[in-house]
N, C-alpha and C positions, 0 to 999 in steps of 0.2 A: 656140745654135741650130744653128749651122753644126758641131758636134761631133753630135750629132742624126741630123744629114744622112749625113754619113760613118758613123757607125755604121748607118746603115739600108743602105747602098749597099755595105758590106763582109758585112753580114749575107745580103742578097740575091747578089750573088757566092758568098759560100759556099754557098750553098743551091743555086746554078747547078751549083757544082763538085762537088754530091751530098754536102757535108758535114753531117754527122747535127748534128739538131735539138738533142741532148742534148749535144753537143760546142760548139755556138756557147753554148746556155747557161751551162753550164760555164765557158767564156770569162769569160763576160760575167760570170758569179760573182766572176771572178778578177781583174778589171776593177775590180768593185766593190771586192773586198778589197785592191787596189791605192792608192784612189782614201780608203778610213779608214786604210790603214797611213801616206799623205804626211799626214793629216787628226794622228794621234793624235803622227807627229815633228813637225809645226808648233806644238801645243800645248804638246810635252816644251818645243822652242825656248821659247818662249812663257817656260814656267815657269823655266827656268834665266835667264832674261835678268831674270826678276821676281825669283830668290835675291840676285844679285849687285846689286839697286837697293838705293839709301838711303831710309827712311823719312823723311818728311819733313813740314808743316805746308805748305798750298797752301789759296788761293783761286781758285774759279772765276772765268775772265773772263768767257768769250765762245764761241762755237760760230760755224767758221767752214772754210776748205774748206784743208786740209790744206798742210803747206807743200812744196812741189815743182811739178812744169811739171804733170804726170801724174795730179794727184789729182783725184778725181771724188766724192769724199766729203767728210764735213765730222766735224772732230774738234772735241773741246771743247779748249778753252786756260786752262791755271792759270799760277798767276805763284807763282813757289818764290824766293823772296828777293830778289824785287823783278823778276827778268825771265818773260818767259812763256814756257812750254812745253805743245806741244803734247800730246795722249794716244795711245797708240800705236795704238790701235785708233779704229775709227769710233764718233760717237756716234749714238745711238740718231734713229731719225725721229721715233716717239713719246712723250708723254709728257716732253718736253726741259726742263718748268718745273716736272716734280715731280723730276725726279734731279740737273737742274743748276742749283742756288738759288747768288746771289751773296751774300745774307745769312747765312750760315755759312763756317767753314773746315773744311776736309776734311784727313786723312792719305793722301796718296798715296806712290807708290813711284818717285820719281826715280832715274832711269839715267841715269849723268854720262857716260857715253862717246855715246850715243846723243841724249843731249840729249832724252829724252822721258819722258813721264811715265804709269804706268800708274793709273789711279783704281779705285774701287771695284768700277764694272759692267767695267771690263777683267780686273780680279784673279778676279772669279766667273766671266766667259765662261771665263777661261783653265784655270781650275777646274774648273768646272763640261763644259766641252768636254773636257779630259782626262779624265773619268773616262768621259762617254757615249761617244767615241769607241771609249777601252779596250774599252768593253763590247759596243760593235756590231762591233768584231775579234774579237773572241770568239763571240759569237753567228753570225758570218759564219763566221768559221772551222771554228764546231761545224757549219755547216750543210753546208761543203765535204765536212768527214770522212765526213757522210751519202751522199752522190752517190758 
């Protein structure tokens, strides 16, 4: 909210200072295509951290709020050979008793240096966000070349 703020209070400055209407958009274009370029290296991160995990056999424990001072989210918890680890992303608000059933075992993708574990709905966001991101730089992209 407070990013908001200052974007409105820099936009109005400029307009004070006689800078053209097509020039702060422009920015603001470039802002955006800043803002999917950090978007589409978090997901690359993402994937290369998911090549170097080991496949592994996990059961779900439990859904519960992350481990650190700082977390404000709640990740689900498997246990990979008898200890528990956490999922490296947050789990879902809804729907928590159709994706995280403790009556089956699941394949997950344990990373031994990180101690965490990436599950199914992690492997597809990370997936699935790298390819939309690619596509909305590109589309962003083709739309600068226009201007």
């Amino acid at each position: 909210m407070e990013f908001l703020l200052v974007l409105a209070i820099i936009i109005v400055i400029c307009l004070i200072m006689n800078v053209s209407p097509g020039l702060i958009a422009l920015a603001m274009m470039g802002l955006v295509e800043l803002v999917l370029i950090s978007m589409f290296l978090l997901f690359i991160y993402e994937c290369i951290r998911m090549a170097f995990s080991k496949r592994v056999e996990a059961e779900f424990t439990r859904i519960d709020k992350a481990p650190g001072e700082n977390s404000r989210f709640k990740v689900a918890y498997y246990s990979v050979g008898g200890e528990e680890y956490p999922c490296v992303f947050p789990s879902e608000m809804i729907l928590n008793d159709k994706m995280y059933r403790t009556d089956r075992t699941y394949h997950v993708l344990y990373n031994k240096r990180m101690k965490k574990v990436f599950d199914i709905w992690t492997v597809l966001t990370c997936i699935l966000g790298l390819i939309s991101s690619f596509l909305a730089i590109y589309a962003s992209t083709y739309l600068l070349t226009l201007v």
